[in-house]
N, C-alpha and C positions, 0 to 999 in steps of 0.2 A: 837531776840525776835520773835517768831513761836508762834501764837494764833490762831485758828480756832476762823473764823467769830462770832460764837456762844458764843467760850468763851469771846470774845472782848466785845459784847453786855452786858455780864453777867456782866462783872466785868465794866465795861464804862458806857452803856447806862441808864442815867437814865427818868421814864416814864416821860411824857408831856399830859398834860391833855388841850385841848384847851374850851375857855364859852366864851359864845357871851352873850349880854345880850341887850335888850332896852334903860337901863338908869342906871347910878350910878355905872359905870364902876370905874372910880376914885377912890373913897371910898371903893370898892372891892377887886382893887386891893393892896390898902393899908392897910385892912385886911387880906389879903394872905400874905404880905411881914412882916407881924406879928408871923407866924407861924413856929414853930420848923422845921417842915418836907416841908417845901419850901426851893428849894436850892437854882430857877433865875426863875425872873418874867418880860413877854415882854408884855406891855399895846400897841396895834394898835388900832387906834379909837372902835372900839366896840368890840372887841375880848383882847381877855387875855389870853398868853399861859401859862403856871404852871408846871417847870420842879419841881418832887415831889424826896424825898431822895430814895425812892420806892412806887412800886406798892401802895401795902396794905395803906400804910398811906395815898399816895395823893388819892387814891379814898375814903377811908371815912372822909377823910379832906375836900377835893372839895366841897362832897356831906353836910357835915355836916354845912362849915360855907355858903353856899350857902341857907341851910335851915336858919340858925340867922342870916343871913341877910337880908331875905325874897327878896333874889334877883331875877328880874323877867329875869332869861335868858330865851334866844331861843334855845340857844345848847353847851351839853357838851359833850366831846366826848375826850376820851384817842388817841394821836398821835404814831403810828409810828415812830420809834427814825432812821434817816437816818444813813446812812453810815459816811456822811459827819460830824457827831455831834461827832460819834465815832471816828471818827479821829480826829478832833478836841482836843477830852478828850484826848486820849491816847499821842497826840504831846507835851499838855501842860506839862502832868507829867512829 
């Protein structure tokens, strides 16, 4: 199996969106684990990562249920998908 890094990304990585919020992380994140285009959700005390099935969906997903929830974060922000996640994927299959 011969992939250039780039195509490994393409076809493995999928985005991570991390939200921090003040309050009612719980309930949020049990709203996300509701949704079609969530594929794994890690709760750490105030942060919430959101691997999405892609780009497009999980940013206007984030953004949208984030607005009906009227959730007060402090930051959301699209992660960097490591090496390490990508191999990961690629070991399981």
């Amino acid at each position: 199996m011969e992939s250039t890094l780039a195509d490994l990304k393409k076809n493995y990585a999928l985005p991570v969106f991390l939200i921090e919020t003040k309050e009612g992380m719980e309930e949020l994140a049990e709203a996300f684990r509701k949704q079609p285009w969530v594929e794994e959700i890690e709760l750490d005390g105030r942060q919430l990562r959101i691997q999405a099935v892609n780009m497009t969906q999980g940013r206007d997903g984030v953004l949208r249920l984030l607005r009906d929830n009227n959730a007060l974060y402090t930051k959301v922000e699209a992660e960097a998908v490591s090496l390490e996640e990508v191999f990961m994927k690629v070991m399981r299959r």
